[in-house]
TORKOL-4160 file (C-alpha; in steps of 0.2 Angstrom, whole numbers, padded with zeros to 4 digits, m for minus):
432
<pt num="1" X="0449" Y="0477" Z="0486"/>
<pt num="2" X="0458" Y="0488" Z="0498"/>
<pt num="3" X="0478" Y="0489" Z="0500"/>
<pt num="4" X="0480" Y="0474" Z="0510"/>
<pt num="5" X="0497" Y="0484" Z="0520"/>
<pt num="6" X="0490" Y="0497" Z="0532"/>
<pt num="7" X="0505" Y="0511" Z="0536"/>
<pt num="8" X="0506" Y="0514" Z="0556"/>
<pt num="9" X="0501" Y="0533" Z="0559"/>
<pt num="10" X="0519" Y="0540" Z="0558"/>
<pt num="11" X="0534" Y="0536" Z="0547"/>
<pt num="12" X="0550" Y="0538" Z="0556"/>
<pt num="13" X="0560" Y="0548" Z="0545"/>
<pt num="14" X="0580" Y="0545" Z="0551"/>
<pt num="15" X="0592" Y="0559" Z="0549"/>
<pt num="16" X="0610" Y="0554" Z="0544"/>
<pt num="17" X="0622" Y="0564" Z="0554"/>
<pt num="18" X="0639" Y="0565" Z="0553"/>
<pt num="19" X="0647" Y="0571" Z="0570"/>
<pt num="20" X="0639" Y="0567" Z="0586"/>
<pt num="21" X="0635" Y="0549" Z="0583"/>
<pt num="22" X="0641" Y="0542" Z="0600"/>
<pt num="23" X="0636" Y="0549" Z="0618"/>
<pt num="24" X="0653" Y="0552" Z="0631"/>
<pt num="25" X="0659" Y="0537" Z="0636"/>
<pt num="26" X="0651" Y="0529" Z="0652"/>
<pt num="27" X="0647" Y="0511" Z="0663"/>
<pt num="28" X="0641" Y="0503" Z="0650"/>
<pt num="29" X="0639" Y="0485" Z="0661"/>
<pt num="30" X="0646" Y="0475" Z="0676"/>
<pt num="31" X="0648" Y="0456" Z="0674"/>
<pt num="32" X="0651" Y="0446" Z="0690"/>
<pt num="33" X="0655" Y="0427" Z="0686"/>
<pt num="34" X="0644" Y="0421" Z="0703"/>
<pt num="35" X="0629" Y="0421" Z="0696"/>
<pt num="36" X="0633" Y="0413" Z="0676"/>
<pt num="37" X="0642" Y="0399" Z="0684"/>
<pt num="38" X="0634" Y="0388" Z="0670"/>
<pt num="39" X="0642" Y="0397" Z="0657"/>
<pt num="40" X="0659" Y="0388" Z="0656"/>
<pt num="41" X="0660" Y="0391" Z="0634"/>
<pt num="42" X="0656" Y="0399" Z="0619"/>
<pt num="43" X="0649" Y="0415" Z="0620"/>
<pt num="44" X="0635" Y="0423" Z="0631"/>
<pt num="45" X="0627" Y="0443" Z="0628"/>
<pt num="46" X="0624" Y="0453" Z="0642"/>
<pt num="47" X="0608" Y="0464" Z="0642"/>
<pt num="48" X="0611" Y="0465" Z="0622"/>
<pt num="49" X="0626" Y="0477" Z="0626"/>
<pt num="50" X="0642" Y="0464" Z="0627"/>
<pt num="51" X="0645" Y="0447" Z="0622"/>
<pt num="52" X="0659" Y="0437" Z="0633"/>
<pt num="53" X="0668" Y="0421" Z="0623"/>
<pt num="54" X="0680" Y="0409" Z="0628"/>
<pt num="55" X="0690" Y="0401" Z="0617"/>
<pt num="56" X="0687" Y="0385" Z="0625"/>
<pt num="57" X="0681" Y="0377" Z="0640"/>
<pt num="58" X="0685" Y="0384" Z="0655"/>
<pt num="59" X="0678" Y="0380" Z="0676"/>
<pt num="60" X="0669" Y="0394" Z="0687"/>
<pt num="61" X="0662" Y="0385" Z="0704"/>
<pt num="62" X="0651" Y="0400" Z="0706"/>
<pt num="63" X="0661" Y="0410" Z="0719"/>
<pt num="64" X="0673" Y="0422" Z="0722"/>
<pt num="65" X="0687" Y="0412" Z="0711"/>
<pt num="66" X="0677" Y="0417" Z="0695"/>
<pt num="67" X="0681" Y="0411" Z="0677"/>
<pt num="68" X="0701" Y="0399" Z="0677"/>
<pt num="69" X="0707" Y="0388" Z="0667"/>
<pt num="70" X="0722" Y="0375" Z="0668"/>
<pt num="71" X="0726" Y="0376" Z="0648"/>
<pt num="72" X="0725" Y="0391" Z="0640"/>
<pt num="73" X="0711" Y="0401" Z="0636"/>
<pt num="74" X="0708" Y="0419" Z="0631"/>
<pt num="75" X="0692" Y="0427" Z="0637"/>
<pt num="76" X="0685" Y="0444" Z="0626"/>
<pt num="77" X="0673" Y="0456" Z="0627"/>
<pt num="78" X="0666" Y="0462" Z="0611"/>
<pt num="79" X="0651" Y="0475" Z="0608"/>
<pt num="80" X="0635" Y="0470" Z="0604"/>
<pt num="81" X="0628" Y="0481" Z="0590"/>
<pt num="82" X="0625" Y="0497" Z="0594"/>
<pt num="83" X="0637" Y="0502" Z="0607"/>
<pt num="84" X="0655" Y="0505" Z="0606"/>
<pt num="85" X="0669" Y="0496" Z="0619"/>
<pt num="86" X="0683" Y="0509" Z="0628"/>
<pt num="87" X="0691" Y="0500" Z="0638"/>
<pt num="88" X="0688" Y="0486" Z="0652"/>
<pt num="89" X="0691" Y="0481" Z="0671"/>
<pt num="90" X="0695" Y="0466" Z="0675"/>
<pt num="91" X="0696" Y="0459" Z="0692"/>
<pt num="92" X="0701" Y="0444" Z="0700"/>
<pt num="93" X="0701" Y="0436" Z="0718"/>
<pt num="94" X="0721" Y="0438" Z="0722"/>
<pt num="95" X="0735" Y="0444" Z="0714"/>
<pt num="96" X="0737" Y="0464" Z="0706"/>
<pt num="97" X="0718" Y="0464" Z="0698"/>
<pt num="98" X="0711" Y="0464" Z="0717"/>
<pt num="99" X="0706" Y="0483" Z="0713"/>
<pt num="100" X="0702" Y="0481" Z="0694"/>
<pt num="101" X="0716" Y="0480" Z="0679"/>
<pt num="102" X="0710" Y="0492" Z="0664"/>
<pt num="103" X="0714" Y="0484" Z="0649"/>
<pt num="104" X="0709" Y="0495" Z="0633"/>
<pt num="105" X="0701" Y="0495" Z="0615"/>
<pt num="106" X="0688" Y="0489" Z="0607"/>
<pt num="107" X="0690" Y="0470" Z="0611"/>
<pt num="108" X="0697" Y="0469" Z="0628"/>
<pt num="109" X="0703" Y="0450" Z="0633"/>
<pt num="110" X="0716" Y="0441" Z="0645"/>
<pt num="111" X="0722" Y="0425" Z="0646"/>
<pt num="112" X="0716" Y="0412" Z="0658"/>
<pt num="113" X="0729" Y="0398" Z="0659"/>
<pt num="114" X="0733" Y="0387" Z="0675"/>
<pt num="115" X="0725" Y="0395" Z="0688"/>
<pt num="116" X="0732" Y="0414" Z="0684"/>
<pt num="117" X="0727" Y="0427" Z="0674"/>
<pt num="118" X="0738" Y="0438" Z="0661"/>
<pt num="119" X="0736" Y="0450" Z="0648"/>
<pt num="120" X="0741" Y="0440" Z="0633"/>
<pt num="121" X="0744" Y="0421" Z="0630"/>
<pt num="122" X="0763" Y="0428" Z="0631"/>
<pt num="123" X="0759" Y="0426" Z="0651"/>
<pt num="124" X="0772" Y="0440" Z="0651"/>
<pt num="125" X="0761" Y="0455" Z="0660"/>
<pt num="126" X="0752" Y="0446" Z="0677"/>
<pt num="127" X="0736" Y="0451" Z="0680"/>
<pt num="128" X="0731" Y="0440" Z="0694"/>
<pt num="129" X="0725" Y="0424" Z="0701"/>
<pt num="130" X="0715" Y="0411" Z="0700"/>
<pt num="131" X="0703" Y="0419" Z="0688"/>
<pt num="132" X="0692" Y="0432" Z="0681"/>
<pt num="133" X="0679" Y="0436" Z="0696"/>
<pt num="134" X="0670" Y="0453" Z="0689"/>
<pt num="135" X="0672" Y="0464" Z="0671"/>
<pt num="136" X="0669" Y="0483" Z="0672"/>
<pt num="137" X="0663" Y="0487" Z="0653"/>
<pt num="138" X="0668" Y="0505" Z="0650"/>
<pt num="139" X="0661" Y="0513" Z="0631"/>
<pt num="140" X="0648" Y="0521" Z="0621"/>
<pt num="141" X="0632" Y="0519" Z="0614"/>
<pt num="142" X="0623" Y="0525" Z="0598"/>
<pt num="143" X="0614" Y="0540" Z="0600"/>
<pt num="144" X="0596" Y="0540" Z="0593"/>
<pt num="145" X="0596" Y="0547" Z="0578"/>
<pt num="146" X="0586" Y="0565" Z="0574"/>
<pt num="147" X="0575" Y="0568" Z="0558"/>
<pt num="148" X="0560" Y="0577" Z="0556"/>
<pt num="149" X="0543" Y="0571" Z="0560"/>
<pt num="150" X="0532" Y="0563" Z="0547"/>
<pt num="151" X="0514" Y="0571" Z="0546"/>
<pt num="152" X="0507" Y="0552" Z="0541"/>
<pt num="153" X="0487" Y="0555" Z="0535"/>
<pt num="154" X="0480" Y="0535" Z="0538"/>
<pt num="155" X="0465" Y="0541" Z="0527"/>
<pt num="156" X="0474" Y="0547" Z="0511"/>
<pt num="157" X="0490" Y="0535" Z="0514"/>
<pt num="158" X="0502" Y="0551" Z="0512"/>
<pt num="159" X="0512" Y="0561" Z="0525"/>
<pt num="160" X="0523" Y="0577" Z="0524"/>
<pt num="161" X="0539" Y="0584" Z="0533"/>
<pt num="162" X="0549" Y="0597" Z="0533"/>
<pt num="163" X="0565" Y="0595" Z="0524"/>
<pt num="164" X="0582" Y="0598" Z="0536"/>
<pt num="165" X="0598" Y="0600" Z="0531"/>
<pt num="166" X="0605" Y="0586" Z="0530"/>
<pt num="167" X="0600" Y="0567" Z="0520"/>
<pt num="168" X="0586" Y="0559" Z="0525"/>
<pt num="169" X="0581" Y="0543" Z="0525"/>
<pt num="170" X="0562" Y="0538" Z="0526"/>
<pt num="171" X="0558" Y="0517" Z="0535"/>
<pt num="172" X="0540" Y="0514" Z="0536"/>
<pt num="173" X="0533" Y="0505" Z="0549"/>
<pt num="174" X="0516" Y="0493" Z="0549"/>
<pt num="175" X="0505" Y="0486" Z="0561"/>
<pt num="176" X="0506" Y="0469" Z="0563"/>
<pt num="177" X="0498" Y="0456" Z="0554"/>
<pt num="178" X="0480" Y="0451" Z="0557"/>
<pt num="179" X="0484" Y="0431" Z="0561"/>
<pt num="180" X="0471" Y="0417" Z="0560"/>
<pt num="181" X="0472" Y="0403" Z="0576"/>
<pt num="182" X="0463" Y="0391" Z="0563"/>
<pt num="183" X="0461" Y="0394" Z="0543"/>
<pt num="184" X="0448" Y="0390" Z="0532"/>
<pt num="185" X="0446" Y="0372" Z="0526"/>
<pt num="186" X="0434" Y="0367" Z="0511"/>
<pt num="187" X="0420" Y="0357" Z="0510"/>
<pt num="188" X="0419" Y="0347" Z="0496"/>
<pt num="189" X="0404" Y="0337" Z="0487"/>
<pt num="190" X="0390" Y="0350" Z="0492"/>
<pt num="191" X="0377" Y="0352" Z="0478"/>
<pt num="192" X="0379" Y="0365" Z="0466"/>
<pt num="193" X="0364" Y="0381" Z="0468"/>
<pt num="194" X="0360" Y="0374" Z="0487"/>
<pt num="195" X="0363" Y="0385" Z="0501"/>
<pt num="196" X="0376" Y="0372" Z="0509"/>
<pt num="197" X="0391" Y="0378" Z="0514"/>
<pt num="198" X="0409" Y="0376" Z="0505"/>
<pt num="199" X="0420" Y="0383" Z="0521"/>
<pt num="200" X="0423" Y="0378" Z="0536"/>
<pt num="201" X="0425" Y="0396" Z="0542"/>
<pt num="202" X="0442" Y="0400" Z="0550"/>
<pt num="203" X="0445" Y="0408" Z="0565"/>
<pt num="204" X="0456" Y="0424" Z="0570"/>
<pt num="205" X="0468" Y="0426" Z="0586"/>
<pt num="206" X="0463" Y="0437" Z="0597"/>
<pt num="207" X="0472" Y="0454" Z="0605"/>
<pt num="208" X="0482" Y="0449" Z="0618"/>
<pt num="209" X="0474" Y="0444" Z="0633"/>
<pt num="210" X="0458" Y="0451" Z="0628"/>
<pt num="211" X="0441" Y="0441" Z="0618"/>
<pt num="212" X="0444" Y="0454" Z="0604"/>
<pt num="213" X="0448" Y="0446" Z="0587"/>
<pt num="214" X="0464" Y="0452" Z="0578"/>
<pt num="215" X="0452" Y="0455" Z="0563"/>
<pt num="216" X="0437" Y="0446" Z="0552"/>
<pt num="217" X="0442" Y="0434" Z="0539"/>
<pt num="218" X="0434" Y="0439" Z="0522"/>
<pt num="219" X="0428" Y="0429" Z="0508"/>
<pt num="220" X="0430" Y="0429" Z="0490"/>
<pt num="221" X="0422" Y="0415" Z="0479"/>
<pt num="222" X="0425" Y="0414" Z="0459"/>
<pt num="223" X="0420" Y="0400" Z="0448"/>
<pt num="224" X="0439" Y="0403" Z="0441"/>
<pt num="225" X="0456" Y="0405" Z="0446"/>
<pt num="226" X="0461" Y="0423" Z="0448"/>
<pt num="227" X="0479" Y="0430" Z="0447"/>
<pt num="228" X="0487" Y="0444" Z="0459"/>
<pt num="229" X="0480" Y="0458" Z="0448"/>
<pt num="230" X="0465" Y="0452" Z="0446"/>
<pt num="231" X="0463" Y="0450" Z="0465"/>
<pt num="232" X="0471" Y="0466" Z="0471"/>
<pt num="233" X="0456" Y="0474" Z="0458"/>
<pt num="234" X="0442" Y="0468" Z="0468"/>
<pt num="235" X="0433" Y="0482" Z="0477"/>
<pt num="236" X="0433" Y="0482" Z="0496"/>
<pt num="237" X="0414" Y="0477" Z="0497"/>
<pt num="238" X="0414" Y="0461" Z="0485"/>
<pt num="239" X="0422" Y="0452" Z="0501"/>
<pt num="240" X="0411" Y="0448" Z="0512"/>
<pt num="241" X="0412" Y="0441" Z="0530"/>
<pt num="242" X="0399" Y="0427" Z="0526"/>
<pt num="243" X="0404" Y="0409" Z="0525"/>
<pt num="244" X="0402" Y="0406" Z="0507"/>
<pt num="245" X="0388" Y="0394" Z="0499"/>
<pt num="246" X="0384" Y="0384" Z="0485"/>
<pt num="247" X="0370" Y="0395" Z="0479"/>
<pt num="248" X="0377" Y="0402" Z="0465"/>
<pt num="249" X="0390" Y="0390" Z="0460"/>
<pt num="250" X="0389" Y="0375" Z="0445"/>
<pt num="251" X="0394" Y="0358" Z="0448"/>
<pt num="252" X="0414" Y="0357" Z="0446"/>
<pt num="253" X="0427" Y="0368" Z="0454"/>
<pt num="254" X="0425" Y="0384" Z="0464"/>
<pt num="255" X="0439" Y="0396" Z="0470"/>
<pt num="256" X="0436" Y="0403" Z="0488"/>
<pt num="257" X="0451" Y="0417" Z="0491"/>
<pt num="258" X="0450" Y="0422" Z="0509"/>
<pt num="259" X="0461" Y="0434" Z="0521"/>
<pt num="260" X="0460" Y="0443" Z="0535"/>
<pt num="261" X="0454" Y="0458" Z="0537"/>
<pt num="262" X="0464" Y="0469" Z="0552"/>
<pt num="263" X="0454" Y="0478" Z="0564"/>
<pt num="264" X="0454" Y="0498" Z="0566"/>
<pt num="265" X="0455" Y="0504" Z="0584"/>
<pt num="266" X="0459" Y="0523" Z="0589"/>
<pt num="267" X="0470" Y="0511" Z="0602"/>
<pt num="268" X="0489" Y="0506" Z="0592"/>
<pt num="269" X="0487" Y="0493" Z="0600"/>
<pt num="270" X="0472" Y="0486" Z="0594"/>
<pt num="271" X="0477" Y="0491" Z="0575"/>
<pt num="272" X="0482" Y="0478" Z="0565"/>
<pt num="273" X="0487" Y="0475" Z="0546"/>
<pt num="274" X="0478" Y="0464" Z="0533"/>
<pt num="275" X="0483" Y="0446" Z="0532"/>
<pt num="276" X="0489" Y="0438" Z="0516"/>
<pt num="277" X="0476" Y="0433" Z="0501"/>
<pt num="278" X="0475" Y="0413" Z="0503"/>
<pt num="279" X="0466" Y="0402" Z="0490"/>
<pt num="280" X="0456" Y="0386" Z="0494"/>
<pt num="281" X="0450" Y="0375" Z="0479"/>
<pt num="282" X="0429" Y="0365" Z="0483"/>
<pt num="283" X="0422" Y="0354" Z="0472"/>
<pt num="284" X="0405" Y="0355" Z="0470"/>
<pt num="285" X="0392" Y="0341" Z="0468"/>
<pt num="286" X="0378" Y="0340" Z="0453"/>
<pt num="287" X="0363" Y="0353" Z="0458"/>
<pt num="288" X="0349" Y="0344" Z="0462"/>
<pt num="289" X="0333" Y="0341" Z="0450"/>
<pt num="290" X="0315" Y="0345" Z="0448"/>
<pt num="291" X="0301" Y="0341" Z="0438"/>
<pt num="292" X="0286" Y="0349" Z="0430"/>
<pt num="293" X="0271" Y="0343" Z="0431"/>
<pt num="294" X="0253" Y="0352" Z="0424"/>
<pt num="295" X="0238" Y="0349" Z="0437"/>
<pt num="296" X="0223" Y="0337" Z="0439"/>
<pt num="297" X="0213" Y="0337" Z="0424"/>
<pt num="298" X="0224" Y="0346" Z="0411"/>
<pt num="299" X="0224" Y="0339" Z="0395"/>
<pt num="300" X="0241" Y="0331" Z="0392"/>
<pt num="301" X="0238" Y="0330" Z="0371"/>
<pt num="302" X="0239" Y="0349" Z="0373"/>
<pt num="303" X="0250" Y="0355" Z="0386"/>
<pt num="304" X="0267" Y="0352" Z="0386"/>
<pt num="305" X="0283" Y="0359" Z="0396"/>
<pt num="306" X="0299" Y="0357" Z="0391"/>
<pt num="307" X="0310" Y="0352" Z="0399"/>
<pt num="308" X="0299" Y="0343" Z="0412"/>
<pt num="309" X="0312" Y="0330" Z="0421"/>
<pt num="310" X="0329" Y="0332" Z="0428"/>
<pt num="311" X="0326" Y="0353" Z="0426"/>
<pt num="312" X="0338" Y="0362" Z="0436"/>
<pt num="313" X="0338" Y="0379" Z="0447"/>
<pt num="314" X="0338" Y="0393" Z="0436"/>
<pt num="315" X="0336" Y="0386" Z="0420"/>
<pt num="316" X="0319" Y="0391" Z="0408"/>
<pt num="317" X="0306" Y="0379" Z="0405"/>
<pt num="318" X="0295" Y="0381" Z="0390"/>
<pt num="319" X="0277" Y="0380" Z="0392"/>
<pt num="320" X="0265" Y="0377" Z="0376"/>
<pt num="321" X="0246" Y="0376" Z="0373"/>
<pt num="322" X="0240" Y="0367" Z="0357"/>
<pt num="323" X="0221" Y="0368" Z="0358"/>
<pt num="324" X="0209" Y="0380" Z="0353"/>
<pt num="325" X="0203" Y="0387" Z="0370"/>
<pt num="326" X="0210" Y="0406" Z="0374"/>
<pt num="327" X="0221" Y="0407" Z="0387"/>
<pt num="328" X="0222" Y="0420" Z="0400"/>
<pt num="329" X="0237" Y="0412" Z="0405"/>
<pt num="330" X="0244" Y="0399" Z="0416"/>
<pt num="331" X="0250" Y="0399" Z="0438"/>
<pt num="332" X="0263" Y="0391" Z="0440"/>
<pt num="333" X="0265" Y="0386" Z="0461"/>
<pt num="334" X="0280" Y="0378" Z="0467"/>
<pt num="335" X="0278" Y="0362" Z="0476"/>
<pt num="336" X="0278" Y="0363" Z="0495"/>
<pt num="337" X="0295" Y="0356" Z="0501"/>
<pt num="338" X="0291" Y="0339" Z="0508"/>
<pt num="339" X="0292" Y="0339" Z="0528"/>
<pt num="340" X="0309" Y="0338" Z="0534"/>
<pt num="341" X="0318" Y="0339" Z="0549"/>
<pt num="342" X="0333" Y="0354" Z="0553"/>
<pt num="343" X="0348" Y="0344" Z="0558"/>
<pt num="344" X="0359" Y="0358" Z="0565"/>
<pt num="345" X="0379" Y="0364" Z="0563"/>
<pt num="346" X="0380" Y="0373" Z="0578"/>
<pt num="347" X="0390" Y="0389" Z="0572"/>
<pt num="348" X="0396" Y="0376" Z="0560"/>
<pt num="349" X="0409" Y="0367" Z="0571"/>
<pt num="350" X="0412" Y="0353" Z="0560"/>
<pt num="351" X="0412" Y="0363" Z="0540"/>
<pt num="352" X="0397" Y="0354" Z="0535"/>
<pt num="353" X="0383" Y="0365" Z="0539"/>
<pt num="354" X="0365" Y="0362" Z="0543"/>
<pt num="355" X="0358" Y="0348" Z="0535"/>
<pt num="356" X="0339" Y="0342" Z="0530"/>
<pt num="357" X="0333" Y="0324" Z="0533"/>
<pt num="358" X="0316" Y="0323" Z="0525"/>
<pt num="359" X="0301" Y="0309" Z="0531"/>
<pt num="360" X="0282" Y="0310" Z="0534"/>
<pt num="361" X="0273" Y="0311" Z="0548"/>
<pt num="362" X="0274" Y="0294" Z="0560"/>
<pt num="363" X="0289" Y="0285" Z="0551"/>
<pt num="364" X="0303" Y="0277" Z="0559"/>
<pt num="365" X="0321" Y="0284" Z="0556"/>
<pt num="366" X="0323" Y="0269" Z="0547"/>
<pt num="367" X="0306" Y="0271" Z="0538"/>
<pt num="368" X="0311" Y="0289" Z="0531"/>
<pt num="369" X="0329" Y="0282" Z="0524"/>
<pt num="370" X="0318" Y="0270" Z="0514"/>
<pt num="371" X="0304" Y="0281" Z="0508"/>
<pt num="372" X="0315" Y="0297" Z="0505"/>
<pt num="373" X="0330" Y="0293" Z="0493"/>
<pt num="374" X="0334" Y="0313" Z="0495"/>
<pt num="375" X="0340" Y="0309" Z="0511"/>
<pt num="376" X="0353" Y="0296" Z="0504"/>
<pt num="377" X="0357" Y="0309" Z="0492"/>
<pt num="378" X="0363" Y="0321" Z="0503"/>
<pt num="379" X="0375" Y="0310" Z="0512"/>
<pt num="380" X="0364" Y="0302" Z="0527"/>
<pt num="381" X="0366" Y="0283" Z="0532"/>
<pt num="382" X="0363" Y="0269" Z="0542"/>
<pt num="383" X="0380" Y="0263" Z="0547"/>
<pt num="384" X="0382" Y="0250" Z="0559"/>
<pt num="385" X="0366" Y="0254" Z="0567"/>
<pt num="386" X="0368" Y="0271" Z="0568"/>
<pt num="387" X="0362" Y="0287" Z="0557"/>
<pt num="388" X="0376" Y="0297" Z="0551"/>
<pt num="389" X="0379" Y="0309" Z="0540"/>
<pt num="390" X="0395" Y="0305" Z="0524"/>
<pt num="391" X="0406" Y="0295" Z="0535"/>
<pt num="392" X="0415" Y="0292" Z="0519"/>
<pt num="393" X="0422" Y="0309" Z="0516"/>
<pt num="394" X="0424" Y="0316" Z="0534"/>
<pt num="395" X="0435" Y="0298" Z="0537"/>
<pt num="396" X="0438" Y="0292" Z="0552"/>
<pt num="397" X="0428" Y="0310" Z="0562"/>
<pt num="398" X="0410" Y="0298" Z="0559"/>
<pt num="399" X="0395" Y="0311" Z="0563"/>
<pt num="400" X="0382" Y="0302" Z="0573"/>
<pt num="401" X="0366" Y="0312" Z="0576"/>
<pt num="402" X="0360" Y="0315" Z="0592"/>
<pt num="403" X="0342" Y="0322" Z="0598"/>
<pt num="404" X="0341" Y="0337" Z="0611"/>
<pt num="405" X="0343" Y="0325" Z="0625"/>
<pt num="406" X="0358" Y="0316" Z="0618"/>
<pt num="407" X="0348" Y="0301" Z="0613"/>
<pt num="408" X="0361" Y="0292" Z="0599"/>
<pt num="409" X="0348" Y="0290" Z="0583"/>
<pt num="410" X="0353" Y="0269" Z="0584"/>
<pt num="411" X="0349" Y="0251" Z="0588"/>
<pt num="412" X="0331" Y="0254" Z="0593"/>
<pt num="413" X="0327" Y="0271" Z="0591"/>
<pt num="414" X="0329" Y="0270" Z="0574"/>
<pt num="415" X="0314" Y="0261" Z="0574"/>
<pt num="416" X="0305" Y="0270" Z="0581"/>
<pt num="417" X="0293" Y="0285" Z="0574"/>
<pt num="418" X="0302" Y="0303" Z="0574"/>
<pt num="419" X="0301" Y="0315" Z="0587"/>
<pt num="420" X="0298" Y="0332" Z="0581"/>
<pt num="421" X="0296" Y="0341" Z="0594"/>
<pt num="422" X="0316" Y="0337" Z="0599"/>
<pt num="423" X="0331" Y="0347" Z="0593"/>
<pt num="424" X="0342" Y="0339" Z="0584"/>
<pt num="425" X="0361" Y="0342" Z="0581"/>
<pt num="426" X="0379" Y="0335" Z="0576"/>
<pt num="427" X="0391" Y="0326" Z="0586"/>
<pt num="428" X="0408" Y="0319" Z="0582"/>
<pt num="429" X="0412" Y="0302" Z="0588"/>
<pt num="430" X="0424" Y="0289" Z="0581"/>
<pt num="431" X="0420" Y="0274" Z="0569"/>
<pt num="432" X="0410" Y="0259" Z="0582"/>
């Protein structure tokens, strides 16, 4: 199969430098306690530049008094990452910090304590009173590192740059994950070699805003388990978008492995990343039977078939002549599927696919149960008056069947004869 990571067009190749790493020093932010008059402790960042923390609780009424406190607590301003603190302004209501009091370093902080303001818990340098009403943050802040641009080729999965002088160091960048709203979810007790589905088929998020998917979830199915290797190995087109089936599977276990596949848009945007190889494990019911049977008139004390009973899809029958006439050969015709009825999944909403129920011409519903034990052998059954379809397995989410106009197939229509020329489907309903 294909990488499942897609790179993004471009790799951004990061230039270490060793002068120049921080701009001139500058306004990095203003904080004015009006309008955070909820924040009274802990710690608080600012537009991802400064974080402001109190030692403990302190009271601001949302005007110009600003951050006090009765028992002392100090109040620091640190950096956030990526920025670098000078120096700071504090200013307060009353008192010498009217006009702004600079105090400087890295980690700037005064000490709030019974309605005044100082510089230090000390209380010996006044600052003003009754409390911290603005901050002026003064500093730097990182400069964007420079590197050469990556020459990324998204069809080879290489890229080129030109080396400077100086260290480089290479970070890769993705697209986004592909990501499913609903995953796939197995199906289990369908007859082996049918075309029954084993999946309910999962379903991707869409781009934004937009109807577009993220991606298409592909389908792997093995009759045993594979290991990372093993999966990795798998050429692009032996996934397939199909919802898997029974057809080629035995009775027992089955592995569907499934993932989906990002979508590949000129738009970035639109350009997402493989999801993640998930594995679901089905089991799979007995294949159904046939038997063999020569036509009218055919001696039986010299033709024979073997096997003739309980014969299985795929499997060789042997046929032999014992007389004495010459044979030209022998036609073999496969018996016309009895009439049946199409009892449709639409786009399989509930995992269990389109289902037959099988009767003759002019039978009851209830008639057809009797006469055609294939349809009990699917699954279908007349629970408390009403058809349904394995309410043992799908629990308490009972399938009743419905006709085109909504009919319910109970109480006395199912006694009464079939009406082909309706369409018929599954509803869910709970257990009655």
């Amino acid at each position: 199969m294909k990488t499942i990571s897609r790179f993004i067009l471009t790799l951004v190749a990061l230039l270490a430098v060793t002068t120049g790493a921080w701009a001139d020093e500058t306004p990095l932010l203003t904080i004015e306690s009006k309008y955070y008059s909820s924040f009274k402790s802990g710690s608080m960042t600012f537009d991802d530049k400064v974080t402001v923390t109190f030692s403990g609780s302190v009271e601001n009424d949302g005007d110009e008094c600003g951050w006090f406190a009765f028992a002392a607590r100090t109040l620091t301003v640190t950096a956030a990452e990526g920025y670098t603190i000078t120096s700071c302004k504090f200013y307060t209501y009353e008192g010498t910090a009217m006009t702004g009091y600079t105090i400087e370093g890295e980690s700037p902080s005064v000490c709030l304590t019974g309605g005044t303001v100082y510089t230090d818990a000390s209380t010996s340098v006044f600052v003003g009173q009754p409390g911290i009403s603005k901050i002026e943050v003064y500093g730097t802040a990182a400069s964007a590192a420079s590197g050469p641009e990556v020459a990324w080729n998204k069809t080879t999965k290489t890229g080129t740059f030109t080396m400077p002088g100086g260290n480089v160091t290479l970070e890769p960048e993705y697209y986004p994950q592909a990501a499913l709203t609903a995953a796939p979810t197995a199906i289990n007790d369908v007859p082996a070699t049918t075309d029954g589905a084993i999946v309910k088929a999962g379903t991707v998020k869409n781009i934004g805003s937009t109807t577009t998917a993220q991606g298409t979830v592909m389908y792997y199915v093995s009759p045993t388990a594979l290991d990372a290797a093993a999966l990795l190995a798998l050429a692009a087109d032996q996934w397939t978008a199909d919802v898997p089936t029974a057809a080629h599977l035995a009775q027992g276990q089955a592995y569907v492995y499934y993932y989906v596949r990002g979508n590949d848009s000129d738009n970035d945007d639109e350009n997402f990343s493989d999801g993640d190889i998930q594995m679901l494990t089905v089991t799979l019911a007995a294949a159904p039977t046939y038997a063999v049977t020569f036509a009218e008139g055919t001696d039986p004390n010299e033709w024979t078939a073997s096997p003739n009973t309980d014969v299985t899809k795929g499997q060789t029958v042997t046929v032999t002549y014992t007389g004495s006439k010459k044979v030209i050969g022998v036609k073999a015709e496969k018996k016309a599927e009895a009439p049946h009825l199409v009892i449709e999944d639409k786009n399989n909403f509930f995992g269990i696919g389109n289902q037959k129920f099988y009767f003759t011409e002019g039978e009851t519903w209830t008639e057809a149960m009797a006469n055609h034990p294939e349809n009990a052998a699917a699954g279908w059954v007349i629970y408390n008056d009403r058809l349904r379809f394995k309410p043992d397995v799908y629990g308490y989410a009972i399938f009743i069947l419905r006709s085109g106009d909504y009919y319910i197939i109970e109480d006395t229509i199912l006694n009464q004869p079939i009406d082909t020329s309706k369409t018929y489907m599954f509803e869910g309903t709970n257990p009655t």
